[in-house]
C-alpha positions in Angstrom: 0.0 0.0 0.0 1.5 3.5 -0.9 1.6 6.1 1.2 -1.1 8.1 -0.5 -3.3 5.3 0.5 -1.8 5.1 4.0 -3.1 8.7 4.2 -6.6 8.6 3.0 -7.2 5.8 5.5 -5.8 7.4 8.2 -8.1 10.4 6.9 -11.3 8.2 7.2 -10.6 7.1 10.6 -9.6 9.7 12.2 -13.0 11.3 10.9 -14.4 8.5 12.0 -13.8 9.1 15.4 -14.6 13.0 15.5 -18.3 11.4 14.2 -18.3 9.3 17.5 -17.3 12.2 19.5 -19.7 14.1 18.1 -22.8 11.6 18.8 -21.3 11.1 22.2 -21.7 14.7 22.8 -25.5 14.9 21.2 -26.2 11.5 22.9 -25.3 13.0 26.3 -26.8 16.7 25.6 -30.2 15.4 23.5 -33.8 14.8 25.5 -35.2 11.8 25.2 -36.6 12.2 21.7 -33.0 13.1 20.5 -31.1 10.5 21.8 -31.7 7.9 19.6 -29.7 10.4 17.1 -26.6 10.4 19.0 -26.8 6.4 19.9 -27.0 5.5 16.3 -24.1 8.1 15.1 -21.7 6.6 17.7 -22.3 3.2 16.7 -21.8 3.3 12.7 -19.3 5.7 13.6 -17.3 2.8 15.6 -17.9 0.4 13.2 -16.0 2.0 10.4 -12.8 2.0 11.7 -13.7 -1.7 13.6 -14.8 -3.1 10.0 -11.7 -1.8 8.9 -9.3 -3.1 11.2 -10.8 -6.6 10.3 -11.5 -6.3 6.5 -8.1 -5.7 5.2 -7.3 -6.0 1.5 -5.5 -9.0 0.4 -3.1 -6.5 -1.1 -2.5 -4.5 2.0 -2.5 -7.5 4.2 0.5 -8.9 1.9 2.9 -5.3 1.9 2.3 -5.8 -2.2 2.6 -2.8 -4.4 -0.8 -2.9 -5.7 -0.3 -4.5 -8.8 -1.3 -7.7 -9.9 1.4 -10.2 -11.1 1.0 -12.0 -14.0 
């Protein structure tokens, strides 16, 4: 994996977790009606960067260059 793609992953995580921070924060500021908001950003926040911790390409789980051998 090159570095630009080391980059934009790093990119989606990170914003990953400002989105979980952020519906903490609405979770814990919401009424009752609200709340369900919050809950549900947190948690497909979270399971970006958990889904991508587990799903890792076959060509970034091997250190390849991203081309395909022939």
């Amino acid at each position: 994996m090159d570095a630009a793609a080391r980059l934009r992953r790093t990119v989606r995580r990170c914003t990953a977790v400002l989105v979980a921070a952020l519906g903490v924060a609405t979770w814990a500021i919401a009424g009752v009606d609200t709340a369900r908001f919050g809950v549900v950003l947190t948690l497909g926040a979270l399971l970006y960067p958990a889904g991508s911790h587990i799903f890792v390409p076959e060509r970034a789980a091997d250190g390849g260059s991203g081309t395909p051998s022939e």
